[in-house]
C-alpha positions as a printed NumPy array, in Angstrom:
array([[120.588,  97.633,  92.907],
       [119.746, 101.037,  94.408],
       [121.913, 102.796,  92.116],
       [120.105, 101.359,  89.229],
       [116.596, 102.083,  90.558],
       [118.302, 105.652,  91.506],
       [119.217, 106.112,  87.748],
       [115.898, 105.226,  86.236],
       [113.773, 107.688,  88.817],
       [115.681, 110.891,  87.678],
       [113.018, 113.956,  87.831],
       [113.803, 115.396,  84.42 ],
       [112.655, 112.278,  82.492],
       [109.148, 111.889,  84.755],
       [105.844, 114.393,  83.529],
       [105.34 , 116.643,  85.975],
       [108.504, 117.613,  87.345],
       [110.211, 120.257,  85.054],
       [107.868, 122.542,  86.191],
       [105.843, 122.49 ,  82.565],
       [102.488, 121.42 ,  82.753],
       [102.505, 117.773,  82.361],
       [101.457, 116.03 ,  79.038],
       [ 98.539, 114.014,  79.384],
       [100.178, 110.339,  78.424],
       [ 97.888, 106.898,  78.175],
       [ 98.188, 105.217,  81.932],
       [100.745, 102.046,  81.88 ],
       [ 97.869, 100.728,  84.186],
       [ 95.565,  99.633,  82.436],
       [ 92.476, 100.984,  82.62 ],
       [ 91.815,  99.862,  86.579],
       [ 94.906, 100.548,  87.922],
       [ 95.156, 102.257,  91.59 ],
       [ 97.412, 102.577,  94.888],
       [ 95.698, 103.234,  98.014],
       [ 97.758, 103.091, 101.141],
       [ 98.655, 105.77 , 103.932],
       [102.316, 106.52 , 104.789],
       [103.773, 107.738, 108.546],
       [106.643, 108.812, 110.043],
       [108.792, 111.154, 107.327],
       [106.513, 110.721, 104.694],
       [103.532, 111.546, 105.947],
       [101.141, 111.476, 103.26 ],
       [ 97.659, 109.151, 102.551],
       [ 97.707, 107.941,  98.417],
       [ 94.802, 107.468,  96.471],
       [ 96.916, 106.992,  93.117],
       [ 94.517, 105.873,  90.102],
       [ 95.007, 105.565,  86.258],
       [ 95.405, 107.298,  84.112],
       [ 97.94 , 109.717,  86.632],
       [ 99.276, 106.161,  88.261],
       [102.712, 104.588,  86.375],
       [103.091, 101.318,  86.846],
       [105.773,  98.544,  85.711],
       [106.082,  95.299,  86.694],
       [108.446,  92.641,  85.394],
       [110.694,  89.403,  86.2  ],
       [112.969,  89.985,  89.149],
       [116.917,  89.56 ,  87.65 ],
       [117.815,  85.818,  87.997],
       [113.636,  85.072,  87.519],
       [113.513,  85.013,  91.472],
       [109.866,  86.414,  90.775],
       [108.54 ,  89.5  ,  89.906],
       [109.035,  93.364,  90.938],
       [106.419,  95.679,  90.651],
       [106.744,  99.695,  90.46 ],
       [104.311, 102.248,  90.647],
       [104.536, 106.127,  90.781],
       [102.766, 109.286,  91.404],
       [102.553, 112.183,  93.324],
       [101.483, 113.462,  96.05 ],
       [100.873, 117.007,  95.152],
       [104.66 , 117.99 ,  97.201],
       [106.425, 115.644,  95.395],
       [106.831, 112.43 ,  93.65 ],
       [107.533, 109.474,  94.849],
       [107.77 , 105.523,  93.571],
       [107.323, 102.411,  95.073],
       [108.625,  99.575,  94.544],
       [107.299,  95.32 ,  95.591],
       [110.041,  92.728,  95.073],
       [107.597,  89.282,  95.27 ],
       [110.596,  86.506,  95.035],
       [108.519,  83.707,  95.448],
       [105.283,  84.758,  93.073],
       [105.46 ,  82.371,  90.2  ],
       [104.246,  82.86 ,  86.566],
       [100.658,  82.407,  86.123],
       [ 99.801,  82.378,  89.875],
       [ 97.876,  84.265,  92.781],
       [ 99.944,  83.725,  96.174],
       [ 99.268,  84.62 ,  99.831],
       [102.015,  85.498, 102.839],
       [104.093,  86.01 ,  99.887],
       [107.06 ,  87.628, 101.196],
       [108.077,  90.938,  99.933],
       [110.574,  93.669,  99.953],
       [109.923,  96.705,  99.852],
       [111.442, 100.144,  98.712],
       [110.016, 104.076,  98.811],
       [111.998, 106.423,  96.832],
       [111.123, 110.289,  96.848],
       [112.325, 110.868,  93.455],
       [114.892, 113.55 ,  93.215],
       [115.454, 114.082,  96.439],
       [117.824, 111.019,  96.818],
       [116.115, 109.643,  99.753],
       [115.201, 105.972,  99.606],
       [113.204, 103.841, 102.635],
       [113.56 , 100.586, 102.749],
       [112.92 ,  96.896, 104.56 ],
       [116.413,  95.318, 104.943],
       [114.827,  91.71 , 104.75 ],
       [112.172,  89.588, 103.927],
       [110.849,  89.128, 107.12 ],
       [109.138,  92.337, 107.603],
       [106.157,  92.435, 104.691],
       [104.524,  90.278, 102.417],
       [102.055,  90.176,  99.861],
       [ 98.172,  88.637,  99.186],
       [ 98.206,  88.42 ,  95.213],
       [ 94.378,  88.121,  94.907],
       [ 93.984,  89.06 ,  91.001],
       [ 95.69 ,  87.292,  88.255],
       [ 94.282,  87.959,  85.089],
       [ 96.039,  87.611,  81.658],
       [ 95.709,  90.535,  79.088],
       [ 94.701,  89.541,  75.638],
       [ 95.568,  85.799,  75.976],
       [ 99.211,  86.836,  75.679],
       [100.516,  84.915,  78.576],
       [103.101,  87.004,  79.302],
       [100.69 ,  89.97 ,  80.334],
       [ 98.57 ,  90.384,  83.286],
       [ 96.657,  92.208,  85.526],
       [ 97.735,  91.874,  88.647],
       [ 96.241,  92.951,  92.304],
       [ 96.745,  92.506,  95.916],
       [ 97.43 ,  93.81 ,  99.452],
       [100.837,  94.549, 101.022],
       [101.484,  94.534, 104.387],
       [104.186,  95.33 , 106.508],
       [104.876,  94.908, 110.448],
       [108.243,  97.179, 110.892],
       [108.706, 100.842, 109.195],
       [111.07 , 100.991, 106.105],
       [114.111, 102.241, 107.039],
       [115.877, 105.477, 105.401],
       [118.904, 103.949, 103.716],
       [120.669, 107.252, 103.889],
       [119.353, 108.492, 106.968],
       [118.203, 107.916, 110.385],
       [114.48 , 107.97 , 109.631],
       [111.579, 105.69 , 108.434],
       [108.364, 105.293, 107.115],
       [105.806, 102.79 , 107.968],
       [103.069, 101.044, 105.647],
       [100.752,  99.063, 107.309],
       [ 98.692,  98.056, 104.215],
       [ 98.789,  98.812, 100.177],
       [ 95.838,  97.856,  98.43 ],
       [ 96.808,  98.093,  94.186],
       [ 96.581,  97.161,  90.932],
       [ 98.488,  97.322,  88.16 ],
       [100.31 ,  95.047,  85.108],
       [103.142,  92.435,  84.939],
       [104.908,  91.95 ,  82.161],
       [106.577,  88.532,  82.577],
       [108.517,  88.945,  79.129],
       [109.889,  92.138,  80.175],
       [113.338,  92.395,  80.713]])
């Protein structure tokens, strides 16, 4: 699964990281969509990520064990993406304690942070909203939170989230 979240983060395909002054592009956001956490340890770095700069994807999980949600920026050194696996979220509805995994990826870099398990963060889904009646499209919102760092899954380091506030779309027809 890394490998394939590895492949789609490669620098050269992401505005902003050639070097050439980025395009301006319309946000994948929506027009509310935000990040707002603080990272420690070796990422040490506080985000304030807001549309229209903010990318953000979210989609079913494989297997439709829920959804995963992805959102990217930078943080004026570099960029980086995260990424909230939310097994148990169901179509259509807000959850709390939801448990969650995890991942922080400093694109280009090849370093990747991690929870190993489900035990260590979950999820408040407080905003559920569908886009244009489609039912396959929402708004969605909530707070992470983790109790143990994300481990470096090439290294002997970590970084630690204690809360992500956000907002951004789901897709539930994606694939």
């Amino acid at each position: 699964m890394l490998l394939a979240i590895a492949a789609a983060c490669q620098p050269e395909d992401r505005p902003g990281t050639s070097g050439v002054e980025a395009v301006s592009l319309p946000s994948s956001c929506g027009k509310r969509g935000y990040v707002s956490t603080s990272l420690y340890g070796a990422i040490d770095v506080t985000l304030d990520w807001a549309s229209p700069e903010l990318e953000c994807e979210g989609m079913p999980r494989p297997g439709s064990e829920g959804a995963r949600l992805r959102f990217a920026g930078t943080d004026g050194e570099r960029r980086l993406a995260i990424i909230i696996a939310l097994p148990d979220l169901e179509r259509g509805t807000k959850g709390r304690e939801l448990a969650s995994k995890v991942t922080l990826i400093e694109e280009g870099s090849g370093r990747f942070f991690s929870t190993a398990a489900l035990d260590a963060c979950w999820t408040d889904v407080t905003l559920l909203e569908t886009i244009n009646g489609s039912g396959d499209r929402y708004a969605i919102g909530g707070t992470l939170y983790c109790l143990s760092p994300l481990a470096e899954v090439n290294g002997a380091s970590s970084v630690t989230i204690a809360e992500l506030r956000f907002q951004g779309l789901l897709d539930w027809g994606a694939s």
